[in-house]
C-alpha positions as CSV (number, residue, x, y, z in Angstrom):
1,X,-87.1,151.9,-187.0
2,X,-87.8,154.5,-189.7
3,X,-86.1,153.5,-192.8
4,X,-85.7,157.2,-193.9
5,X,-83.3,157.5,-190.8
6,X,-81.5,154.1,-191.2
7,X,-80.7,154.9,-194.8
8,X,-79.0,158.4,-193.8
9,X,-77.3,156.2,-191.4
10,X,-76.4,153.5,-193.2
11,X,-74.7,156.5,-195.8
12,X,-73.1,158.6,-192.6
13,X,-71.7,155.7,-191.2
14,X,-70.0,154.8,-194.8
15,X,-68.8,158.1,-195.5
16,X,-66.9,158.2,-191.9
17,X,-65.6,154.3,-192.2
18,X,-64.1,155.2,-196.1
19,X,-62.4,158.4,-194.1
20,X,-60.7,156.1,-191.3
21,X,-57.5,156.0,-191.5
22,X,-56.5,152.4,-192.4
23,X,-53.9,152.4,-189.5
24,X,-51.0,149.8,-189.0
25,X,-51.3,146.4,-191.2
26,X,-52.4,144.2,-188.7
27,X,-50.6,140.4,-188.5
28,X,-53.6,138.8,-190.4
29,X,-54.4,136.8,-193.7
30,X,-56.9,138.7,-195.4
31,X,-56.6,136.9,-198.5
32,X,-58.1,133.5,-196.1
33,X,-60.8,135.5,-195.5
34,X,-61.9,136.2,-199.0
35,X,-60.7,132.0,-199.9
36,X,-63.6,130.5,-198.5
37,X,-67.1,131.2,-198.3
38,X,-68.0,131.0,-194.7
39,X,-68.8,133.6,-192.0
40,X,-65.8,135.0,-190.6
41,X,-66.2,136.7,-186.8
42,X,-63.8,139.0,-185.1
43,X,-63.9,139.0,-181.4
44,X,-61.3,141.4,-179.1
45,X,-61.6,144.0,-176.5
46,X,-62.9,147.3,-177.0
47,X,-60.5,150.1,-178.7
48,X,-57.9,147.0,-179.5
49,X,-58.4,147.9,-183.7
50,X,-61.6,145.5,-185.0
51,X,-62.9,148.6,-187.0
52,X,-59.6,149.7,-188.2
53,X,-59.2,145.9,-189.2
54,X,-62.2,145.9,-191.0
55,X,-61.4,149.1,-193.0
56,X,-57.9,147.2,-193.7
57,X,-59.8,144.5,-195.4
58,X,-62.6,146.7,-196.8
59,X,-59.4,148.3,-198.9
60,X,-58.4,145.2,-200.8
61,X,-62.7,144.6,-201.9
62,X,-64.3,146.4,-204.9
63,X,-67.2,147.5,-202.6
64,X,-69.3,146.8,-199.3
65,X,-72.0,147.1,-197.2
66,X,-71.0,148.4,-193.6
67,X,-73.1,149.1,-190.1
68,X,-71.6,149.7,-187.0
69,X,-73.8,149.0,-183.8
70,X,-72.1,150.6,-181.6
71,X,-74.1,153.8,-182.1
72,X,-76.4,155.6,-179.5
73,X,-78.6,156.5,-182.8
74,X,-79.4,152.4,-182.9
75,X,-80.1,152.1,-179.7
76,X,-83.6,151.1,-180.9
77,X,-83.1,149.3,-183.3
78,X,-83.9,145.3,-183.3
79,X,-83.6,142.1,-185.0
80,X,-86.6,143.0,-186.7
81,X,-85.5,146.1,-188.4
82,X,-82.3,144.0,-190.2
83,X,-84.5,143.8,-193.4
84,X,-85.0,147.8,-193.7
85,X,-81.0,147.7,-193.4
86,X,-80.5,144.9,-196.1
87,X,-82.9,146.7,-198.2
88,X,-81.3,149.8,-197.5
89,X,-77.8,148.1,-198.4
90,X,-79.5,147.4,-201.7
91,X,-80.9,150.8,-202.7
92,X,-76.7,151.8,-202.4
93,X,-75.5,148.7,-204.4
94,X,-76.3,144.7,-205.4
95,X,-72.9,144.3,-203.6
96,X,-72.9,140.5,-201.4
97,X,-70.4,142.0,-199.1
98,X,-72.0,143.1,-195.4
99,X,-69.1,144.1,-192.8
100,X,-71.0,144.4,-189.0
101,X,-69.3,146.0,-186.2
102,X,-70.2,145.3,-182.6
103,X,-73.0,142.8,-184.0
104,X,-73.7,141.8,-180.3
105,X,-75.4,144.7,-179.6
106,X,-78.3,143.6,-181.3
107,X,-79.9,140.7,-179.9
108,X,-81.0,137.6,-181.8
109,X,-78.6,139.0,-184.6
110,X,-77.2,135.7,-185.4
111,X,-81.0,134.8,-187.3
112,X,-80.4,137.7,-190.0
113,X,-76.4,136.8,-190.6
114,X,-77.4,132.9,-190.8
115,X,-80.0,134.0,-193.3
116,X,-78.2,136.3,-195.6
117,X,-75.3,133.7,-195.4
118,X,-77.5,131.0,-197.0
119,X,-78.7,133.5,-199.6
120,X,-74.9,133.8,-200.6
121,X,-74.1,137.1,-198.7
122,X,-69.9,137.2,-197.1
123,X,-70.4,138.1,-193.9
124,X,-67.6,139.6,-191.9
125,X,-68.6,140.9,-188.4
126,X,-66.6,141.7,-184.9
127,X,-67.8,141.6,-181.4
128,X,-66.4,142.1,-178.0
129,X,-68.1,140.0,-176.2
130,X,-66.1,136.2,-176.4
131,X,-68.8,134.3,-174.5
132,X,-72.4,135.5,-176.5
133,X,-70.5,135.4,-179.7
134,X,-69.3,131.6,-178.8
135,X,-72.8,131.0,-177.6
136,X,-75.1,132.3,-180.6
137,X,-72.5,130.9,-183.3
138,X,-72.4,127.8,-181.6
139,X,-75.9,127.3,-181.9
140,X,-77.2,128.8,-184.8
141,X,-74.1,129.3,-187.0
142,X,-72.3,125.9,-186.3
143,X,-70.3,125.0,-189.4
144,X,-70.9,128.4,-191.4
145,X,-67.9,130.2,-189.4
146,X,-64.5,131.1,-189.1
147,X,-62.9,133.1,-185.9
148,X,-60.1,135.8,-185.7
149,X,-59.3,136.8,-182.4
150,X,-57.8,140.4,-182.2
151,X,-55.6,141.6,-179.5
152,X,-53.6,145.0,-178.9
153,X,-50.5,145.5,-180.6
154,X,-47.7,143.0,-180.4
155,X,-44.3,144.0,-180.3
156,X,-43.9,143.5,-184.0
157,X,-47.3,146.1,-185.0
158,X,-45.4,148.5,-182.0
159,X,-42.7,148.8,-184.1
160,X,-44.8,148.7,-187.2
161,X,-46.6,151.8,-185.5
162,X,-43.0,153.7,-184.5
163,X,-41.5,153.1,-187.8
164,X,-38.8,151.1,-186.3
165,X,-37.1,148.1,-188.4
166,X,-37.4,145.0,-187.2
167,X,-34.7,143.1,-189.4
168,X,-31.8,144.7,-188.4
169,X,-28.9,143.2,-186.2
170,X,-26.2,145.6,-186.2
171,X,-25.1,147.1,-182.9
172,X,-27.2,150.5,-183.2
173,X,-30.2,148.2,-184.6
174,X,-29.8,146.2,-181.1
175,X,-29.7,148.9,-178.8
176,X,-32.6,150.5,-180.7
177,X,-35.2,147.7,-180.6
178,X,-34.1,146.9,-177.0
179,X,-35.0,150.7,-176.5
180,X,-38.4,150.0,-178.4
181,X,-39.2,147.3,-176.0
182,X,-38.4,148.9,-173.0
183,X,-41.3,151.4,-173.9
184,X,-43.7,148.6,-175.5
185,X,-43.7,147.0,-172.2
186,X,-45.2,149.9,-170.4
187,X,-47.0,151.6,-173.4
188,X,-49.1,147.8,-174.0
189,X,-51.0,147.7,-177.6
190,X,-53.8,150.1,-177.3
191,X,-53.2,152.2,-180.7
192,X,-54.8,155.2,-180.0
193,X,-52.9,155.7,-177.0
194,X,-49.6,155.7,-178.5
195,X,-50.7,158.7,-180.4
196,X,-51.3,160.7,-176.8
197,X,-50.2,158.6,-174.2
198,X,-53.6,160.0,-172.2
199,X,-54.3,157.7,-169.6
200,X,-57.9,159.0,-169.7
201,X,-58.4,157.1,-172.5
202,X,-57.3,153.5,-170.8
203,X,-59.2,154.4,-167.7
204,X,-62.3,155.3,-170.5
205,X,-62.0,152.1,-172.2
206,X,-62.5,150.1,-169.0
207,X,-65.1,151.8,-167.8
208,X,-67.1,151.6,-171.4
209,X,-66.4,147.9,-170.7
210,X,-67.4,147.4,-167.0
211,X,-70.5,149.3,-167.1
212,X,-71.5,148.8,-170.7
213,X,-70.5,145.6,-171.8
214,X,-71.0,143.9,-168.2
215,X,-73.4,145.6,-165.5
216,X,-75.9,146.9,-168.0
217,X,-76.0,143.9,-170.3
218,X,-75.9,141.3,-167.4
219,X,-77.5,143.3,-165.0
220,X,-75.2,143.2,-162.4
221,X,-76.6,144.0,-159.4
222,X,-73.4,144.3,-156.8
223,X,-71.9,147.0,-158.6
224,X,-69.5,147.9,-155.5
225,X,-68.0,144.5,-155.1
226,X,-67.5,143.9,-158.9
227,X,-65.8,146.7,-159.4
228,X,-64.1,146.0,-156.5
229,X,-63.2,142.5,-157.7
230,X,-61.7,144.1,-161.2
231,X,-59.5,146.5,-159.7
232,X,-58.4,143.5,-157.3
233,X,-57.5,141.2,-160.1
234,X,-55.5,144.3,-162.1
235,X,-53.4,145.1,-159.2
236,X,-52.4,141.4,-158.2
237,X,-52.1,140.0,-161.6
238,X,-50.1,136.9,-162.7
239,X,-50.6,135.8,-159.3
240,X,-52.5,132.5,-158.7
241,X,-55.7,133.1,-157.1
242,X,-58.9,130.6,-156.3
243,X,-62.9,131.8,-155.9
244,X,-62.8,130.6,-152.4
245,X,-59.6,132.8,-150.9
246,X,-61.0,135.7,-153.3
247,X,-64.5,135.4,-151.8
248,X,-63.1,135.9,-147.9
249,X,-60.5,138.7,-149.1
250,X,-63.1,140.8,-150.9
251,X,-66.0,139.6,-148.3
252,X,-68.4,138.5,-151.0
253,X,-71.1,136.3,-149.4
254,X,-70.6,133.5,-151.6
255,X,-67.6,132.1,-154.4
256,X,-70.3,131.5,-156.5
257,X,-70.3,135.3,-157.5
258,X,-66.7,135.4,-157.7
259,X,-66.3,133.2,-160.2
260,X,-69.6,134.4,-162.5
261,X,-68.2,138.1,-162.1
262,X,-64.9,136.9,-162.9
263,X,-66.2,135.0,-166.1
264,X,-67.6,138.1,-167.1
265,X,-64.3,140.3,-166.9
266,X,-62.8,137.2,-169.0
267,X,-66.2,137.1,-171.5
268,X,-65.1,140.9,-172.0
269,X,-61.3,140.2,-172.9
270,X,-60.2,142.2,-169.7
271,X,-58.7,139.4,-168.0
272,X,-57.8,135.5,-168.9
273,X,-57.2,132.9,-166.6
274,X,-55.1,129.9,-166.9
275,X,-55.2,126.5,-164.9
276,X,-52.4,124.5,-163.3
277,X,-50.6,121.8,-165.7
278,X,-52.3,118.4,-164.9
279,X,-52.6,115.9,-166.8
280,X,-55.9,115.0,-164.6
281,X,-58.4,117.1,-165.9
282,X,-60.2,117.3,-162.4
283,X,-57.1,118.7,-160.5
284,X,-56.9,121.1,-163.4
285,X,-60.3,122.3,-162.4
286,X,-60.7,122.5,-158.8
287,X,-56.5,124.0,-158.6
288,X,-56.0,127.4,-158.6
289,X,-55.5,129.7,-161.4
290,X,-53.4,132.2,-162.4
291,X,-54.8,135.8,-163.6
292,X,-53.3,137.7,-166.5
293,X,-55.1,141.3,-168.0
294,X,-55.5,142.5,-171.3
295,X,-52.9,145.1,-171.9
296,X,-50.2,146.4,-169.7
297,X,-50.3,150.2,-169.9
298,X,-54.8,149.7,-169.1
299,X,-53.2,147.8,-166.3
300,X,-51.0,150.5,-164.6
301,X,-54.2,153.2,-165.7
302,X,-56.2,151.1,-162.9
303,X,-54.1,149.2,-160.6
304,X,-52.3,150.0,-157.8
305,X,-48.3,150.0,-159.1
306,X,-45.4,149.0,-157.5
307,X,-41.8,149.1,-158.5
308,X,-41.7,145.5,-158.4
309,X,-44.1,144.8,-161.0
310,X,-41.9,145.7,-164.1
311,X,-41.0,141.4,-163.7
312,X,-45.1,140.6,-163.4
313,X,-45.8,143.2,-166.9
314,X,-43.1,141.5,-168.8
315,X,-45.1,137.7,-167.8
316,X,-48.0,139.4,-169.0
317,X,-46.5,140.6,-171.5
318,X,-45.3,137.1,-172.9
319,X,-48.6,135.3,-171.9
320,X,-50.4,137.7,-174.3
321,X,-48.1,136.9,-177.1
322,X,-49.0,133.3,-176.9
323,X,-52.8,134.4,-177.0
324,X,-52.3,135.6,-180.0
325,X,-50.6,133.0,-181.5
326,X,-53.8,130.4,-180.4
327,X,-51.9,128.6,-178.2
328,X,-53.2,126.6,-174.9
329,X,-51.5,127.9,-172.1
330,X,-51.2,126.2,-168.4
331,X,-48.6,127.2,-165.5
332,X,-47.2,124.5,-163.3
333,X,-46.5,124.2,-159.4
334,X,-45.1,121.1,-157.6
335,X,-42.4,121.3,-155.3
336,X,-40.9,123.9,-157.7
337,X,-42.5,126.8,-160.0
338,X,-42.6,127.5,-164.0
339,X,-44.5,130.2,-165.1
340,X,-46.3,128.3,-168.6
341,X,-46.3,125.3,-170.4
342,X,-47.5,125.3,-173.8
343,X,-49.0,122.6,-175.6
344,X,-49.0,122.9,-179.9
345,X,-48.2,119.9,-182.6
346,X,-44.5,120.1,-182.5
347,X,-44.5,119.5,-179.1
348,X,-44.6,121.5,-175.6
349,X,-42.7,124.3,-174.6
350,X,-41.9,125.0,-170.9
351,X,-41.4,128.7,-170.1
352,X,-39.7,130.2,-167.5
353,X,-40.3,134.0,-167.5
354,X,-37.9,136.5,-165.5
355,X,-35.6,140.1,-165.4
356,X,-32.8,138.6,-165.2
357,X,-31.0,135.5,-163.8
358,X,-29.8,136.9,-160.3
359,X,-27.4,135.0,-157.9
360,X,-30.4,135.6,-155.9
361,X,-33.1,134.3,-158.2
362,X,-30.9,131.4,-160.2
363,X,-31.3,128.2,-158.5
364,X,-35.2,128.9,-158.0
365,X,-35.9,129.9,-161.8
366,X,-33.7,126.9,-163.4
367,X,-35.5,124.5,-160.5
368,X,-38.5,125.3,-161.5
369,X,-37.8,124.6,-165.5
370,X,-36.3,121.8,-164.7
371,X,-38.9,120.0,-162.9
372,X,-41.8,121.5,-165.4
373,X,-39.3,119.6,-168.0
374,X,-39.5,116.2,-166.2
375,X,-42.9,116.2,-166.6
376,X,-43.6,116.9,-170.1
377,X,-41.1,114.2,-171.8
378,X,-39.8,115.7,-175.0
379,X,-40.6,119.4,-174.0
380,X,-37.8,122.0,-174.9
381,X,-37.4,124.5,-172.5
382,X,-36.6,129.0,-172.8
383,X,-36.2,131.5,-170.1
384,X,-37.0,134.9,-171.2
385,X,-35.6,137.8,-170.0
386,X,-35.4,141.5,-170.6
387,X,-31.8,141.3,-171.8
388,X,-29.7,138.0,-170.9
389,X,-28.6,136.2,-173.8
390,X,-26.9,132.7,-173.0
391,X,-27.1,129.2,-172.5
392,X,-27.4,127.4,-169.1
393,X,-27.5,124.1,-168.1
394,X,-30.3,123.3,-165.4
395,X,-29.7,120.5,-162.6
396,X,-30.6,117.4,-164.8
397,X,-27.7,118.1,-167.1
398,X,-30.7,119.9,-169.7
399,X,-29.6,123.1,-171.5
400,X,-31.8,125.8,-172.3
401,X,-31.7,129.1,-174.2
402,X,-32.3,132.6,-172.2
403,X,-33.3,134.5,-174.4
404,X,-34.2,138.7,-174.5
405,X,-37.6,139.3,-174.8
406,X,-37.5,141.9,-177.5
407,X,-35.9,138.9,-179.5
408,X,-38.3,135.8,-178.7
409,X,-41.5,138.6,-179.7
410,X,-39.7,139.0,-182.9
411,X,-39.4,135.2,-183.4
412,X,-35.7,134.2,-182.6
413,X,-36.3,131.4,-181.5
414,X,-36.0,127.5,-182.4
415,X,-39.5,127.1,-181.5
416,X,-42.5,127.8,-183.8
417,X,-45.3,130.0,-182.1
418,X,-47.0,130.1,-185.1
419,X,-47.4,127.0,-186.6
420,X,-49.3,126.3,-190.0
């Protein structure tokens, strides 16, 4: 590449990341970042705030190197080129700070950050692409690392993003975060939608990811029945699905492509998939799983809606809050149902996520609780709902909290989701 036209770029590209706006503080310790001296890797779907994260950190920092890679005027550029930008980076400054942005764009990156590492550079650097980050720092980085995962806004950044307090608990206070959440839970975490509520932007955003991030760098050749299999997975999500009843309902020829396309869509943050609560880790893998999507309001953009799925987006809605806490998530099924365990230090947590407790609904919903409960001795048990606030006792004589949603998101509860 001609280094004439990589330092103009390099100097654009600064000029327009010291304009960004810097955006919503973001639930993250940048202080750990700047505590150690190892490489530290930001991974998250498209458009979900990595940049705007970056320029967050680049704030608090005397100076720094920045390329973003996610510009048609690098399409050819290669790992060879890396030392016209680091000499580029010099002719600006002798700074040791390099911030990359959509490094996986550039293959065989991970040689030039490894090297620059061991001469002392910080690196910080974002991708959206789970799996060839995991599989390039796994083998060439091992040991020199540290990973952020970034997802959409939570409830707490929504509010953050509205100007809406969070602390209060006076009547008004109530009635106006319960108002907040009723909009978060359609609006998702994508923060430049809130500012136009376009739902070109959504549908955009996928489309950037299913063509860009998947068929062209994977070369998928079946373009008709991965697309096919996306949309499926949006409109039925949170239900539990396996390869095999996929493969005969979308007429694939094989479940072997289900599950690689699949993995892809997962790779790519779209979707996540969770396995049955076993504690044989065979059944675990050959059970079914259940399918959750990156962002309510993307979901509803693509899917087919229904008036029933306001119960399905607030599951999704929790599951995703419990991504971003780090947490491993499993659902169970025996005789009865429970929508997640979760297993961290303090012990697990059985979840049972719902609208409301109905005369219809209540014997089903505490059964299934209760029964996750037997299995996990110990475990302490929470329904969430969008507004119920009580205490019930289930058919083993256990009590359990229900709990609001807008509340649990905002940490009212006895359990810690974030643990140190």
């Amino acid at each position: 590449m001609n280094k004439l036209i990589l330092s103009d770029l390099v100097m654009d590209q600064r000029s327009r990341f010291i304009e960004r706006d810097c955006g919503v503080t973001r639930e993250i310790s940048f202080d750990d970042w700047s505590a150690h001296e190892r490489i530290v890797v930001i991974s998250g779907v498209r458009r979900c705030g990595k940049s705007t994260l970056l320029r967050q950190f680049a704030e608090k920092v005397e100076d720094f190197h920045y390329m973003n890679f996610d510009d048609e005027r690098l399409l050819e550029f290669n790992v060879s080129d890396f030392d016209l930008l680091l000499q580029c980076f010099h002719e600006r400054s002798a700074c040791r700070l390099i911030l990359l942005d959509e490094i996986q764009n550039i293959p065989k990156w991970e040689h030039f950050v490894r090297r620059v590492h061991d001469d002392g550079y910080k690196v910080v650097l974002t991708g959206s692409n789970a799996h060839l980050l995991s599989a390039e720092l796994g083998t060439h980085l091992t040991g020199r690392y540290v990973k952020e995962e970034l997802f959409p806004f939570s409830f707490r950044e929504f509010l953050k993003f509205k100007e809406i307090k969070s602390d209060g608990r006076t009547t008004e206070d109530k009635a106006r975060l319960s108002a907040a959440f009723a909009q978060y839970l359609y609006l998702g975490g994508f923060p430049e939608y809130y500012k136009t509520e376009n739902i070109d932007l959504l549908q955009q955003t996928y489309e950037d990811i299913l063509f860009r991030d998947i068929i062209s760098r994977y070369g998928v050749r079946d373009v008709k029945g991965f697309q096919t299999l996306a949309h499926y997975l949006f409109t039925n999500f949170t239900s539990e699905m396996n390869y095999m009843r996929l493969q005969k309902v979308l007429q694939f020829s094989n479940h072997a492509s289900v599950r690689k396309f699949t993995g892809y869509l997962e790779q790519s943050y779209l979707v996540s998939e969770i396995k049955r609560f076993d504690y044989s880790l065979k059944k675990q893998h050959v059970s079914g799983k259940k399918i959750y999507v990156i962002d309510n309001a993307m979901r509803n953009a693509i899917a087919f809606a229904f008036s029933a799925d306001r119960g399905r987006l607030l599951e999704n809605m929790i599951y995703l809050e419990f991504r971003r806490a780090g947490k491993d998530v499993y659902f169970f099924r025996e005789k009865n149902e429970c929508d997640f365990i979760i297993h961290q230090k303090s012990g697990s947590l059985c979840v049972q996520v719902t609208q409301s407790l109905t005369r219809d609904n209540r014997e089903r919903e505490l059964a299934g609780i209760d029964e996750a409960l037997s299995r996990v001795p110990g475990g302490e048990g929470l329904i969430i709902t969008e507004d119920q606030l009580d205490e019930v006792e289930l058919p083993s004589g256990r009590k359990v909290t229900v709990m609001p949603a807008w509340r649990w998101l905002l940490g009212e509860s006895g359990f810690a989701l974030r643990e140190l």
